[in-house]
C-alpha positions as a Markdown table, in Angstrom:
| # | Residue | x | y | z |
|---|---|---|---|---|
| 1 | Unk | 67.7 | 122.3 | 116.3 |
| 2 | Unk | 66.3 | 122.4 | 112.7 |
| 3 | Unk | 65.7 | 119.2 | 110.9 |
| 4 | Unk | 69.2 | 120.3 | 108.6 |
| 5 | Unk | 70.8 | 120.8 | 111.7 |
| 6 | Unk | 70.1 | 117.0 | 113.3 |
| 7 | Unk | 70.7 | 115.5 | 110.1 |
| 8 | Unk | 74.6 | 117.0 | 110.2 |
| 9 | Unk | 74.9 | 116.1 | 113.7 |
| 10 | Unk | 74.0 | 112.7 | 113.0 |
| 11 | Unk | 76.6 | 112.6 | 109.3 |
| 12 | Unk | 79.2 | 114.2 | 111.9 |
| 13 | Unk | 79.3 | 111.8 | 114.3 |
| 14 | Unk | 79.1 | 109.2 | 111.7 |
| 15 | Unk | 81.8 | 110.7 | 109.9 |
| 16 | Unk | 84.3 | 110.4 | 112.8 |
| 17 | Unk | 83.5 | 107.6 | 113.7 |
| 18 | Unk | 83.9 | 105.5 | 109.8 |
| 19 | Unk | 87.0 | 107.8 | 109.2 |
| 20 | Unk | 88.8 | 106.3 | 112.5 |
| 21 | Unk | 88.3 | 102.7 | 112.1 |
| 22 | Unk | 85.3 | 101.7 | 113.1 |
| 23 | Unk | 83.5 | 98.9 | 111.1 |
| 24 | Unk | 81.0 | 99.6 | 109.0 |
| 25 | Unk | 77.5 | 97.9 | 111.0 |
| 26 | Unk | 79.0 | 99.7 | 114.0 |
| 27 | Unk | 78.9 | 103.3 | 112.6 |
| 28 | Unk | 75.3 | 102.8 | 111.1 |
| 29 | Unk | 74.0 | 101.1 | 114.1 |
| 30 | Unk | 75.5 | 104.0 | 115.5 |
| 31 | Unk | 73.9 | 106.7 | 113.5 |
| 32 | Unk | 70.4 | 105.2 | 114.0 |
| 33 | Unk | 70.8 | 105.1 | 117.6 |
| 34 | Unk | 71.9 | 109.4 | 117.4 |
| 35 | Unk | 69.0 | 109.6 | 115.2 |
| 36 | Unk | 66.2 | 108.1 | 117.0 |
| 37 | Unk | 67.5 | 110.5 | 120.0 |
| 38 | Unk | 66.9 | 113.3 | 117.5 |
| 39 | Unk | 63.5 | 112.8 | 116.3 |
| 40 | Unk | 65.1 | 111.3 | 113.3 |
| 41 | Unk | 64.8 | 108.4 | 111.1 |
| 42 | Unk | 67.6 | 108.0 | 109.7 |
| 43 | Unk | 69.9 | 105.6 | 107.6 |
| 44 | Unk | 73.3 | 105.5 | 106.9 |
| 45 | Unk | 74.8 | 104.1 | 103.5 |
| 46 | Unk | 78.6 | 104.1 | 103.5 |
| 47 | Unk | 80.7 | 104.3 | 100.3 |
| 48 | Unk | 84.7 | 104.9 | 99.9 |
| 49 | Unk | 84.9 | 108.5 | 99.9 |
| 50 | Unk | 81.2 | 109.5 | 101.0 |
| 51 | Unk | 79.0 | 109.0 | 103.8 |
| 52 | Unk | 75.1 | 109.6 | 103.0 |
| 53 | Unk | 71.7 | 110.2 | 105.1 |
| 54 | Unk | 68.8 | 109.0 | 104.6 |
| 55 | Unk | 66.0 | 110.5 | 106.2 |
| 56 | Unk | 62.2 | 111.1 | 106.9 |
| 57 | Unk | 60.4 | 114.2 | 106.6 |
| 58 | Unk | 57.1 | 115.2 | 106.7 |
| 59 | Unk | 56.5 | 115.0 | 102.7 |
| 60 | Unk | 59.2 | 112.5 | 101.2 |
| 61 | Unk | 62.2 | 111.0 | 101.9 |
| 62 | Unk | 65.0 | 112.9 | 101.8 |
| 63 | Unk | 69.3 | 113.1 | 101.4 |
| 64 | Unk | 72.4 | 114.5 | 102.3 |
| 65 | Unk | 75.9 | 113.4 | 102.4 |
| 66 | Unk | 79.5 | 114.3 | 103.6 |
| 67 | Unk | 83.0 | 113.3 | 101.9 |
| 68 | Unk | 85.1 | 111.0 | 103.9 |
| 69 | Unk | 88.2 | 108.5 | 103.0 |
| 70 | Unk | 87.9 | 105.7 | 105.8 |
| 71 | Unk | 91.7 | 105.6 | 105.2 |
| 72 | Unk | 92.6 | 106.4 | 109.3 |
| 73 | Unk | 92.7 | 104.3 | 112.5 |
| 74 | Unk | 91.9 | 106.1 | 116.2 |
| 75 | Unk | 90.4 | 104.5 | 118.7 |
| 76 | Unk | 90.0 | 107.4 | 120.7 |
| 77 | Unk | 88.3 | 109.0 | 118.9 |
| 78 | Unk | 85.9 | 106.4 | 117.9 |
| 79 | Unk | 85.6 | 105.6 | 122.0 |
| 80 | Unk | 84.8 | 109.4 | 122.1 |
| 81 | Unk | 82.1 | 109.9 | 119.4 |
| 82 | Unk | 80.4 | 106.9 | 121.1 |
| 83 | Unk | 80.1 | 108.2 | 125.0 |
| 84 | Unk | 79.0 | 111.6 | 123.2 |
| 85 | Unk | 76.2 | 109.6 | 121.5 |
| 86 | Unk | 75.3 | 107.6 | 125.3 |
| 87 | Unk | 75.1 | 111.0 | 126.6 |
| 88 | Unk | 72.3 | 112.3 | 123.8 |
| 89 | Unk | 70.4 | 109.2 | 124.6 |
| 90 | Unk | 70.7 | 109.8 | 128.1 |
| 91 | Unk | 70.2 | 113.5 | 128.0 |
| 92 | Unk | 73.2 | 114.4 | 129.4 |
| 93 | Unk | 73.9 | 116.5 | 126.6 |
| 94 | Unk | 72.3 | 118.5 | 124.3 |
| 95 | Unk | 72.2 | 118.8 | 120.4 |
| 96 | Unk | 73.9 | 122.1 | 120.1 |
| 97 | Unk | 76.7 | 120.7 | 123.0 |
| 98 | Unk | 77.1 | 117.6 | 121.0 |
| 99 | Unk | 77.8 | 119.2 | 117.7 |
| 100 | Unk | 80.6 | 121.2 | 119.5 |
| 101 | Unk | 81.9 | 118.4 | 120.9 |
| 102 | Unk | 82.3 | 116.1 | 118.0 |
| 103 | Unk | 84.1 | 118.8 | 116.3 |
| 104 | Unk | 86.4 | 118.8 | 119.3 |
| 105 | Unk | 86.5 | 114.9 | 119.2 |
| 106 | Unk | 87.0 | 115.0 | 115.0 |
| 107 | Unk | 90.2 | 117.0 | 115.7 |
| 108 | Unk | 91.8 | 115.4 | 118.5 |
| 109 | Unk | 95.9 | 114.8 | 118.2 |
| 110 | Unk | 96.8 | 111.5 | 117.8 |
| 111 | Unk | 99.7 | 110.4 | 120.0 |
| 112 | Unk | 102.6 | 112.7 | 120.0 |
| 113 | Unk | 105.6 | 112.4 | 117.7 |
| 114 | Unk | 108.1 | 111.2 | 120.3 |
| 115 | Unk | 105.5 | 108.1 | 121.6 |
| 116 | Unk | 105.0 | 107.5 | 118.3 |
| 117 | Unk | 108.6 | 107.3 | 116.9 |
| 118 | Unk | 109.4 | 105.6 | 120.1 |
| 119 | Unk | 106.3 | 102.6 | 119.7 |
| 120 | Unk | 107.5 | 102.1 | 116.0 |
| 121 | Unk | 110.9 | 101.2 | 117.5 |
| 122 | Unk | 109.5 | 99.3 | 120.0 |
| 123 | Unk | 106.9 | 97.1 | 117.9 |
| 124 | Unk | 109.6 | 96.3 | 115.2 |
| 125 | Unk | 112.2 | 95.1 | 118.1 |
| 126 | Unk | 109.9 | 93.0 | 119.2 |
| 127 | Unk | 108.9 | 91.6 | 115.8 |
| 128 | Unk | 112.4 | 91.0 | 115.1 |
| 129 | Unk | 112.3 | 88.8 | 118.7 |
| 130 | Unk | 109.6 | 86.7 | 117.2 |
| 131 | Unk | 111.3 | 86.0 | 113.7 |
| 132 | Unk | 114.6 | 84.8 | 115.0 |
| 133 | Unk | 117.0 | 87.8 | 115.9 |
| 134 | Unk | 120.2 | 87.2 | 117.9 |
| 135 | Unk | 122.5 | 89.4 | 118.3 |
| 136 | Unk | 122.0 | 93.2 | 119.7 |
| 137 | Unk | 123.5 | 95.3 | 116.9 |
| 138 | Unk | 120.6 | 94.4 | 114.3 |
| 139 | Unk | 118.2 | 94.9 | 116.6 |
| 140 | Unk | 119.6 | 98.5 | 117.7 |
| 141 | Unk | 119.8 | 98.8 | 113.9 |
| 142 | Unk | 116.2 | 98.0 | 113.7 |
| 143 | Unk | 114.8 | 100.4 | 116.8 |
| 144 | Unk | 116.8 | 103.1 | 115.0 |
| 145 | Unk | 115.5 | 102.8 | 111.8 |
| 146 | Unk | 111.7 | 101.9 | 112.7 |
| 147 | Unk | 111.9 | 105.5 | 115.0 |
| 148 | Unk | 113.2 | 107.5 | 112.3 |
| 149 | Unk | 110.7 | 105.7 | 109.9 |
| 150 | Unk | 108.2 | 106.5 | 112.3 |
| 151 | Unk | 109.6 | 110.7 | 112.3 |
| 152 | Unk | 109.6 | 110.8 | 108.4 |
| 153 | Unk | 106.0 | 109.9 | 108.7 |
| 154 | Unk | 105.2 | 112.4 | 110.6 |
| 155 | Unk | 107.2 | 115.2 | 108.8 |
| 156 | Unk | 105.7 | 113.8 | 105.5 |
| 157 | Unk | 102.2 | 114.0 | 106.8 |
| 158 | Unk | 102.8 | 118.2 | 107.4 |
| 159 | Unk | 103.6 | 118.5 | 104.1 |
| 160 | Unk | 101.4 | 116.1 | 101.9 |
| 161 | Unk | 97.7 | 114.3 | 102.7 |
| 162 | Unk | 98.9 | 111.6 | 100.0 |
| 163 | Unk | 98.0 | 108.2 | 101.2 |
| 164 | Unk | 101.3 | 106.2 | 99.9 |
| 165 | Unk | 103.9 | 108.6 | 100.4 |
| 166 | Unk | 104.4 | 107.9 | 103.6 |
| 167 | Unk | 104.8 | 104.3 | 104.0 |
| 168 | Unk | 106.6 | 104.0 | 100.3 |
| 169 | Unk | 109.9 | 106.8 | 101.9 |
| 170 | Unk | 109.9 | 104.8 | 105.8 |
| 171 | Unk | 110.2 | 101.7 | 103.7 |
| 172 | Unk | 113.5 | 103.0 | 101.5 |
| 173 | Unk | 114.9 | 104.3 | 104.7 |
| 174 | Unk | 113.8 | 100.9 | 106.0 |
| 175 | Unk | 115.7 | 99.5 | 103.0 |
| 176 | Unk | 118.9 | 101.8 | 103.3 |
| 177 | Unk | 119.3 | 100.9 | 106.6 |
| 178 | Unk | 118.9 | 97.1 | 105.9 |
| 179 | Unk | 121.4 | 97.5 | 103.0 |
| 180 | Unk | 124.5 | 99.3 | 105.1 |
| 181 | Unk | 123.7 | 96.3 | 107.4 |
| 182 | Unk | 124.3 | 93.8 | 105.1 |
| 183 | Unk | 127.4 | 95.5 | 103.2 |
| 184 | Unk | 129.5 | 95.6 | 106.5 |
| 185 | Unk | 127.9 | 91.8 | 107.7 |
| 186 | Unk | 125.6 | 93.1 | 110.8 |
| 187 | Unk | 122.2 | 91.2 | 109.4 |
| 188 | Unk | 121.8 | 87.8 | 108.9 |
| 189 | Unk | 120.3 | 86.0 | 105.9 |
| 190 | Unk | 116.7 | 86.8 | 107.4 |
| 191 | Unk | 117.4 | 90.2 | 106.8 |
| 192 | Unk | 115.0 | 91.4 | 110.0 |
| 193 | Unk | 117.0 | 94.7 | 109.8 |
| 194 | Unk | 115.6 | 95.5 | 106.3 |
| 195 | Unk | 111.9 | 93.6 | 107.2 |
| 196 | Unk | 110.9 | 94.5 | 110.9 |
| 197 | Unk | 110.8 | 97.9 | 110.1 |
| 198 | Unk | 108.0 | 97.8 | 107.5 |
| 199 | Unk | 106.4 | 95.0 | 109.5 |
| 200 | Unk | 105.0 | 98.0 | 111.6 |
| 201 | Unk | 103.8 | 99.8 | 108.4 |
| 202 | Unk | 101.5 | 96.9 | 107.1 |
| 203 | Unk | 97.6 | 98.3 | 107.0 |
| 204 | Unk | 96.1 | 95.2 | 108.9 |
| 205 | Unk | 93.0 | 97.4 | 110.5 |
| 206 | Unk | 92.3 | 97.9 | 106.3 |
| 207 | Unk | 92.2 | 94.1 | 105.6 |
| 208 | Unk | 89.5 | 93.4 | 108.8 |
| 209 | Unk | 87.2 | 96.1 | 107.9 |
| 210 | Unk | 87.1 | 95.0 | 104.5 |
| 211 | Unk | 86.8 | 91.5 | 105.2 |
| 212 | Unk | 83.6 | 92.7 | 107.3 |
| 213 | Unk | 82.3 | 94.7 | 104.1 |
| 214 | Unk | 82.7 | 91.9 | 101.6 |
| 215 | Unk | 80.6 | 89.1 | 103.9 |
| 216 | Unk | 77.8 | 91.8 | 104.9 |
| 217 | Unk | 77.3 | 92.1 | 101.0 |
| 218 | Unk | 78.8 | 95.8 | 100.7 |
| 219 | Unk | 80.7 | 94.7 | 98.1 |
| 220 | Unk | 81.9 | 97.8 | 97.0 |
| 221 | Unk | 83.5 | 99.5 | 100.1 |
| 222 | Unk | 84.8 | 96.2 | 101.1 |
| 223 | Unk | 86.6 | 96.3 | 97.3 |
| 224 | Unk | 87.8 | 99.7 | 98.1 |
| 225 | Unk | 89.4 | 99.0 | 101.5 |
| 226 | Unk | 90.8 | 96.2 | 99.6 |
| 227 | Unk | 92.5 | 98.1 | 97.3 |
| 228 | Unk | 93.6 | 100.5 | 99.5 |
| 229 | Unk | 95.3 | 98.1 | 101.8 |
| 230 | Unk | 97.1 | 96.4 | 98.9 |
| 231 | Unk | 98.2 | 99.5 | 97.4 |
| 232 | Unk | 99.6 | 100.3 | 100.5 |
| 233 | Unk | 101.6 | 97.3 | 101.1 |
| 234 | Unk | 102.5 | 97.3 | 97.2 |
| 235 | Unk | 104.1 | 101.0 | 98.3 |
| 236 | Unk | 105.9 | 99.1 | 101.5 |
| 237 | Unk | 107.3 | 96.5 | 99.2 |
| 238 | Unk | 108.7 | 98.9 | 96.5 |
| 239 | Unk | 110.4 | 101.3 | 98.7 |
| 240 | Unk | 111.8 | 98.5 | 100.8 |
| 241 | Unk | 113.1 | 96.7 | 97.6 |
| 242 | Unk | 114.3 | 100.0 | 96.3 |
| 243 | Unk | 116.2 | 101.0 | 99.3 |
| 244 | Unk | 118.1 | 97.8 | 99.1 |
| 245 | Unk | 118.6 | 97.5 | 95.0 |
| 246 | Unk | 120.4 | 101.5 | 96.0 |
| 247 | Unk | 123.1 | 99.8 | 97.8 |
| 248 | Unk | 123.4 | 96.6 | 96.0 |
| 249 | Unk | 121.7 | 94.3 | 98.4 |
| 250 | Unk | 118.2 | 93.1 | 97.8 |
| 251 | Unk | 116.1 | 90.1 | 100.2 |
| 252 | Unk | 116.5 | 86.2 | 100.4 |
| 253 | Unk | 112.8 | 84.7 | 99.2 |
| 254 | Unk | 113.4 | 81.7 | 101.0 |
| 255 | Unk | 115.8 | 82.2 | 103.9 |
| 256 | Unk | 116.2 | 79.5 | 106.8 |
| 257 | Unk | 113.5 | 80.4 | 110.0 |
| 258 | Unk | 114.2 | 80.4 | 113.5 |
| 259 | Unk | 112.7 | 79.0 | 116.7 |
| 260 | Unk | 112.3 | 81.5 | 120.1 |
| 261 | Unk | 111.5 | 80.5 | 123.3 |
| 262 | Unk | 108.1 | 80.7 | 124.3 |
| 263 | Unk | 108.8 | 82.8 | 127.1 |
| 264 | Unk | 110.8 | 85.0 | 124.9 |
| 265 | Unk | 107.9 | 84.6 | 121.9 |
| 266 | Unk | 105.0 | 85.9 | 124.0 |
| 267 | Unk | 106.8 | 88.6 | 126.1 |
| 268 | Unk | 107.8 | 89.5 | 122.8 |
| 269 | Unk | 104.0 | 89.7 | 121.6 |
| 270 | Unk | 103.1 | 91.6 | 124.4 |
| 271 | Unk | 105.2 | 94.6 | 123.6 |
| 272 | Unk | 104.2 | 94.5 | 119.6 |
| 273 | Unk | 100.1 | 94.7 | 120.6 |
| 274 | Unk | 100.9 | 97.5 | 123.7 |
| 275 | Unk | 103.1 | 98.8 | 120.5 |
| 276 | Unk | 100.6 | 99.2 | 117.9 |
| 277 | Unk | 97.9 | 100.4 | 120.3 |
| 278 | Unk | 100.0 | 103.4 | 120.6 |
| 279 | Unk | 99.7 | 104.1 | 116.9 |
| 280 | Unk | 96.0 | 103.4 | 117.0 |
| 281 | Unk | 95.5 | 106.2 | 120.1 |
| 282 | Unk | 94.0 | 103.4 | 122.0 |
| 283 | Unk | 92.9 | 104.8 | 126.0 |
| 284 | Unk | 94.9 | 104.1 | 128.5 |
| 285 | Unk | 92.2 | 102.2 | 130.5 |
| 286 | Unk | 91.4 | 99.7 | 127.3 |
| 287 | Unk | 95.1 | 99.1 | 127.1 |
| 288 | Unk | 96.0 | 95.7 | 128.7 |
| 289 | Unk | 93.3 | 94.0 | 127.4 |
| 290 | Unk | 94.6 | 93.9 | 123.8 |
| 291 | Unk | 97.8 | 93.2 | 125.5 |
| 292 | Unk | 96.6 | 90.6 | 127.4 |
| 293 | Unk | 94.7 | 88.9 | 124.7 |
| 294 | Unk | 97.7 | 89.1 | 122.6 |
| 295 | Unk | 100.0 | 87.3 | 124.7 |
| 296 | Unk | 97.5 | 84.4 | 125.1 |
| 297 | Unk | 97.1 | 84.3 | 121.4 |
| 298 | Unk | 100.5 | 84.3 | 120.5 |
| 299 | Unk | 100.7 | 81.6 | 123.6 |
| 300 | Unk | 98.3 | 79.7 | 121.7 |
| 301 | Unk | 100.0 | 79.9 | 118.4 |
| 302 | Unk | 103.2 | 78.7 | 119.7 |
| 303 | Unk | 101.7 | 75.7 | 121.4 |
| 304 | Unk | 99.9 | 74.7 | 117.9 |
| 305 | Unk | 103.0 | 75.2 | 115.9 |
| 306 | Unk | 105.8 | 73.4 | 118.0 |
| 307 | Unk | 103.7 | 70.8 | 119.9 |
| 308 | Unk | 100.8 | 69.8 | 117.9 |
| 309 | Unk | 102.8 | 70.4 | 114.4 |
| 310 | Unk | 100.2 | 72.9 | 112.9 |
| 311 | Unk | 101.2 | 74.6 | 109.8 |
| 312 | Unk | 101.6 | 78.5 | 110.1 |
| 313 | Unk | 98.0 | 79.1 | 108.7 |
| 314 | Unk | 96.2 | 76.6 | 111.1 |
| 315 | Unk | 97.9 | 78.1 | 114.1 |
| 316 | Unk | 96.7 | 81.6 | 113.3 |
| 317 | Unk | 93.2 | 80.6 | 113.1 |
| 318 | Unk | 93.2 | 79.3 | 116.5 |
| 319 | Unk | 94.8 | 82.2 | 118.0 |
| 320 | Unk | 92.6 | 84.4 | 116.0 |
| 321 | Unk | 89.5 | 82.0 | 116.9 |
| 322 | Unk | 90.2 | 82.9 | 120.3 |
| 323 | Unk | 91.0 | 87.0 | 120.4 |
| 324 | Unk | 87.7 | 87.3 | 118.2 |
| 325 | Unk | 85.6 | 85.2 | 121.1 |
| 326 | Unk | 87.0 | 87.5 | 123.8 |
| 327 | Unk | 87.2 | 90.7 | 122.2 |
| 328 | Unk | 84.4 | 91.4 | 120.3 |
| 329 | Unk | 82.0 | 91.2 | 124.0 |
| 330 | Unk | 84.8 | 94.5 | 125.1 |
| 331 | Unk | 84.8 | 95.6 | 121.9 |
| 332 | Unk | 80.9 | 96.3 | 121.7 |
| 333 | Unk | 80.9 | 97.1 | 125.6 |
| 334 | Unk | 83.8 | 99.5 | 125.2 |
| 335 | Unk | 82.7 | 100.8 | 122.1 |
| 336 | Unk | 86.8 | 100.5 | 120.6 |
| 337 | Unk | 86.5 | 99.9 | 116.8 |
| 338 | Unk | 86.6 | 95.7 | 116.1 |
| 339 | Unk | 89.2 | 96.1 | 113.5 |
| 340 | Unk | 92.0 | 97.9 | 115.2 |
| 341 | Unk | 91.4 | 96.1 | 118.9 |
| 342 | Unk | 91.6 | 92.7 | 117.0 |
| 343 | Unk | 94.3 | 93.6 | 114.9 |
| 344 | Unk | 96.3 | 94.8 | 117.6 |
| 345 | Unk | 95.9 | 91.8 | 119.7 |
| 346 | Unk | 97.5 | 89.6 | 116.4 |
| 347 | Unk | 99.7 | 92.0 | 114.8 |
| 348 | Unk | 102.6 | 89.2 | 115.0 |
| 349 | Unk | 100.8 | 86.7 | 112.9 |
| 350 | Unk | 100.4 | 88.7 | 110.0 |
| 351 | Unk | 102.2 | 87.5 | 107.2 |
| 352 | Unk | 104.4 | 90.7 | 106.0 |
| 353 | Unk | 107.4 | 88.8 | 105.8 |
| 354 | Unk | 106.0 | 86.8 | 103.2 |
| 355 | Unk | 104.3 | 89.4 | 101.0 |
| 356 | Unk | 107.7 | 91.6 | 101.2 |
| 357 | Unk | 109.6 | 88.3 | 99.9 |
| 358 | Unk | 106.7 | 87.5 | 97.2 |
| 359 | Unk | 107.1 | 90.6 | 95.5 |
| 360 | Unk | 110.9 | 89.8 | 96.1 |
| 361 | Unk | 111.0 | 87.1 | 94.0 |
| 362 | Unk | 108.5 | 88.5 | 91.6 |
| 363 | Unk | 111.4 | 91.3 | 91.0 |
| 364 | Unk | 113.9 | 88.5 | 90.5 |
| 365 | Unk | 112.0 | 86.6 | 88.1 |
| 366 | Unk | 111.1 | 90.0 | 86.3 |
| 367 | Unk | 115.0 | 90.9 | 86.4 |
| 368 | Unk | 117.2 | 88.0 | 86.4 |
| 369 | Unk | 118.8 | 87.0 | 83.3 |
| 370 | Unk | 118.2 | 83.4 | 84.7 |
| 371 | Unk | 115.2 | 81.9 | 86.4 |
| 372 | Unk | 115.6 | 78.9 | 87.8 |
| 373 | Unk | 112.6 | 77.0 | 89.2 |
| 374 | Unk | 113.8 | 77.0 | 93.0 |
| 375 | Unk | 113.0 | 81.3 | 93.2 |
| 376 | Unk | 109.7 | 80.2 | 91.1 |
| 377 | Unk | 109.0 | 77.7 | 93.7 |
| 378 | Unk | 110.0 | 80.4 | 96.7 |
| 379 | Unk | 107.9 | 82.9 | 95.1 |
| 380 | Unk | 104.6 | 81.2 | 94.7 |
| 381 | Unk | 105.1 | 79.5 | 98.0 |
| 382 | Unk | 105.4 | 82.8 | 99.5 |
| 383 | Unk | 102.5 | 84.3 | 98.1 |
| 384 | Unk | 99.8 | 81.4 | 98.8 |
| 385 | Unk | 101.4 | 81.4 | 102.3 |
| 386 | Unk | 100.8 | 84.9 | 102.6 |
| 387 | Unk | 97.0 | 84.3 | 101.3 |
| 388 | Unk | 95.8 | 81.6 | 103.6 |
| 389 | Unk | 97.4 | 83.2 | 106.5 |
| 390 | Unk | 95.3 | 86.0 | 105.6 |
| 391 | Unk | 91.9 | 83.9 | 104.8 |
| 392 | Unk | 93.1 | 82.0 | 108.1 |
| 393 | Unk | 93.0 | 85.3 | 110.5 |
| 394 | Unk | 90.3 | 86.7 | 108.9 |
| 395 | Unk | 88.4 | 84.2 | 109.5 |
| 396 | Unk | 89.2 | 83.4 | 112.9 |
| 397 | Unk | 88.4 | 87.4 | 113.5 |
| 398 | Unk | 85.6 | 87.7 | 111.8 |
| 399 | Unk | 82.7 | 84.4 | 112.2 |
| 400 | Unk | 83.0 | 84.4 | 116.0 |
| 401 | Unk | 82.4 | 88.7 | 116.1 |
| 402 | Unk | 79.3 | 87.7 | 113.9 |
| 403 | Unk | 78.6 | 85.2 | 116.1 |
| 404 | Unk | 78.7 | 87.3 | 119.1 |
| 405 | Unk | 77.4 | 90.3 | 117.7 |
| 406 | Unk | 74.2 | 88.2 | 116.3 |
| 407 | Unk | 73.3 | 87.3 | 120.2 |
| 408 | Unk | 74.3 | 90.6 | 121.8 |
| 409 | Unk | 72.1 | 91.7 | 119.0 |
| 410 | Unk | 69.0 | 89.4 | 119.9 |
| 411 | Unk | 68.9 | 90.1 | 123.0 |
| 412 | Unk | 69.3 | 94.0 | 123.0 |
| 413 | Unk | 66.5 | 93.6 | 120.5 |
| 414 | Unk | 64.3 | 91.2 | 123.3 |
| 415 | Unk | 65.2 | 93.5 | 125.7 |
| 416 | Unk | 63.7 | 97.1 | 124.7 |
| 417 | Unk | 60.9 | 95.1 | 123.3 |
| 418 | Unk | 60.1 | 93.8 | 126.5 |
| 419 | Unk | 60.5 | 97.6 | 128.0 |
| 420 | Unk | 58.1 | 98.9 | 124.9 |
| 421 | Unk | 55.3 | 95.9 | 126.5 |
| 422 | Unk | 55.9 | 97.0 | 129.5 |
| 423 | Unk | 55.2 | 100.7 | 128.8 |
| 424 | Unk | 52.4 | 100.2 | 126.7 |
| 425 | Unk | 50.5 | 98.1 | 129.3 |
| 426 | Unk | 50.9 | 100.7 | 132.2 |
C-alpha cells in the first residue's frame, strides 16, 4: 500500500470505531496500534464532526482528516473494527483485506426493526417495575407505546439523518399515549405510562463519553458530546410535555414514589441492561456480562437505599463504583466500547424521571398564572437531584476505569519493554 493508502486505513478504522461509541483514548490508542503495523507513525486528534492524522513522512509531518459525528452507539461494530486491527498486528490479514473489511464492518445493520421495537418495549416495562407500577393495563400501555416509539424511529431514520427528530416524535407518541391514559383513569399519579417510554430514549452512552473527554483535558469534544446529549434530552422532554398539553394532561413534579421488592427490583434490572444491549448491537457472547453486572448493581443499590438509608445519589455511586471495577478489565479485554457496556449495566439509575419533571415544572412556572413556592421547591429539587445523580454515576464509572486502565496500561507498557530487552540482547 502507498503511504495515502495506510493513512485512510488507519482514519477508517478510527472513524468506525469513534462514530460507534467507543471512547476517545480507546480509538487513538487504537489508531497507533493499526499504525505502527503499517509502518506508520501516526496520531489521532478527535474533534465533533472530524477525525484528523497526524503523520511522519520522510520530509515533514504531514495531515489528513475524515468527517464524522460521534453521534451513534454499536458495539459490534466497535468489537469488529478491533479483531480486524489484532489480525493486522498478527498478520492474519492484510492492508488491502483490511480496508475491505472495515468497509464491510462500517456498514453493518444494526439489530433488526422487530428486536428493536420489541427491546424498547421490553426495557420500558421493566423500568416501569422499578419505579412503582401495579397494575397490568399501564404496563401493556407502556410495552405498546415504547414498540411503536421504537417503529417511528426507525421509519423516521429512512427518511431524515436529523439527530432530534427522532426522539422529540417517540416522545409525543410517548406523551399521547400517557395522556388517553390518564383521561379514562388507567395511570396513576406517577404517570409511568407517559415517563417509561422516553426512559429508553435518554442518550446515557453521550453523557460517559463526555465525562471521559472533559477529565482527559479534551475540553472541546467533551463540550460537544455535552451538548448533544442535552439537546437530545431537551427534545425527549418537549415532545413528551407536548404530547400531554395535546390532550389536556401534563406530569406531576413531585408525585408520591414507590417501594418494589428486591426480587422483583433486580429481575427487573436484568431485563432493562439485556434490553438496552439490544439497542447498542451488543454480541451475543458479551451479553450476560452487562446483565449480570447490572443485576448486582441494582442489588447493591437497593441494599444502600432501604437498609443503610442512603440517599438516591449515594446509592448510585456505589453501584456504579462497582460495575466500573468489573467492567472496565472486560471492557479492555473484549474490546466493547466503555461507555455503552457501563451504561447498559446502570441504565435504571439514571435520573430521567427527574429531568422530564424539571423541565415539567419549569413549564408550569413559565405558564401558570400562579406560582406558588411548593412547584418552585419541586422543580429545583428535581433538577439538583437530577445533577448529582449524574456527577454521582459518572463518577463511580469513570475514576475506577482510570484506575484500571492506568495499571493495565503500566504493565502492557513493562511488558513489550521487557520483550524489546530481550530482543536487543539476542
Amino acid at each position: 500500500m502507498t503511504c495515502d493508502e495506510r493513512c485512510n486505513l488507519v482514519l477508517a478504522v478510527a472513524r468506525t470505531l469513534f462514530v460507534n461509541g467507543q471512547a476517545t483514548d480507546q480509538t487513538g490508542t487504537a489508531a497507533e496500534r493499526l499504525g505502527r503495523a503499517l509502518g506508520l507513525h501516526a496520531t489521532i486528534m478527535a474533534r465533533w464532526g472530524e477525525l484528523q492524522l497526524q503523520f511522519d513522512s520522510k520530509d515533514a509531518t504531514l495531515f489528513s482528516e475524515v468527517p464524522a459525528d460521534p453521534a451513534g452507539v454499536n458495539m459490534d461494530r466497535v468489537a469488529s473494527a478491533m479483531r480486524a486491527i489484532e489480525d493486522v498486528e498478527s498478520g492474519r490479514l492484510t492492508p488491502d483485506a483490511a480496508m475491505k473489511a472495515i468497509g464491510a464492518i462500517s456498514r453493518a445493520p444494526p439489530a433488526s426493526t422487530w428486536l428493536f421495537a420489541l427491546a424498547a418495549a421490553a426495557g420500558a416495562v421493566a423500568l416501569s417495575v422499578i419505579f412503582g407500577v401495579d397494575h397490568f393495563i399501564p404496563a401493556l400501555l407502556i410495552f405498546v407505546s415504547a414498540g411503536a416509539g421504537a417503529i417511528l424511529r426507525r421509519a423516521l431514520a429512512q427518511v431524515s439523518e436529523n439527530y432530534f427528530i427522532q426522539p422529540f416524535c417517540a416522545a409525543i407518541l410517548a406523551g399521547l399515549i400517557g395522556a388517553l391514559a390518564v383521561r379514562y383513569d388507567l395511570s396513576s399519579s406517577l404517570r409511568l405510562v407517559s415517563v417509561c417510554p422516553c426512559m429508553v430514549l435518554v442518550p446515557g452512552p453521550h453523557f460517559l463519553n463526555s465525562a471521559l473527554d472533559l477529565i482527559s483535558g479534551r475540553i472541546h469534544l467533551g463540550l460537544a458530546r455535552l451538548v448533544y446529549a442535552g439537546l437530545i434530552v431537551i427534545a425527549i422532554s418537549t415532545g413528551l410535555l407536548l404530547g400531554l398539553a395535546l390532550l389536556g394532561a401534563s406530569l406531576p413534579v413531585d408525585p408520591p414514589g414507590r417501594v418494589v421488592p428486591l426480587w422483583m427490583d433486580v429481575i427487573a434490572a436484568g431485563v432493562a441492561v439485556a434490553s438496552y444491549s439490544v439497542f447498542f448491537s451488543t454480541p451475543l457472547n458479551m451479553l450476560p456480562w452487562p446483565v449480570a453486572v447490572g443485576m448486582l448493581a441494582h442489588a447493591l443499590r437497593w441494599v444502600a437505599l432501604s437498609q443503610f438509608g442512603f440517599g438516591v445519589a449515594a446509592g448510585a455511586l456505589v453501584a456504579c463504583i462497582v460495575v466500573g471495577l468489573i467492567l472496565t478489565p472486560v471492557s479492555r479485554r473484549s474490546h466493547m466500547p466503555f461507555a455503552a457496556i457501563g451504561f447498559a449495566s446502570v441504565v435504571s439509575m439514571i435520573p430521567g424521571v427527574y429531568l422530564f419533571r424539571m423541565m415539567s415544572g419549569l413549564v408550569q412556572i413559565a405558564g401558570g398564572p400562579e406560582t406558588t413556592l411548593p412547584l418552585v421547591q419541586a422543580t429545583i429539587s428535581a433538577g439538583m437531584t437530577a445533577s448529582i445523580i449524574i456527577l454521582a454515576m459518572s463518577l463511580g464509572l469513570i475514576i475506577p476505569k482510570m484506575v484500571v486502565d492506568y495499571i493495565g496500561n503500566r504493565s502492557t507498557q513493562t511488558k513489550l519493554l521487557g520483550a524489546t530487552e530481550h530482543v536487543n540482547a539476542h
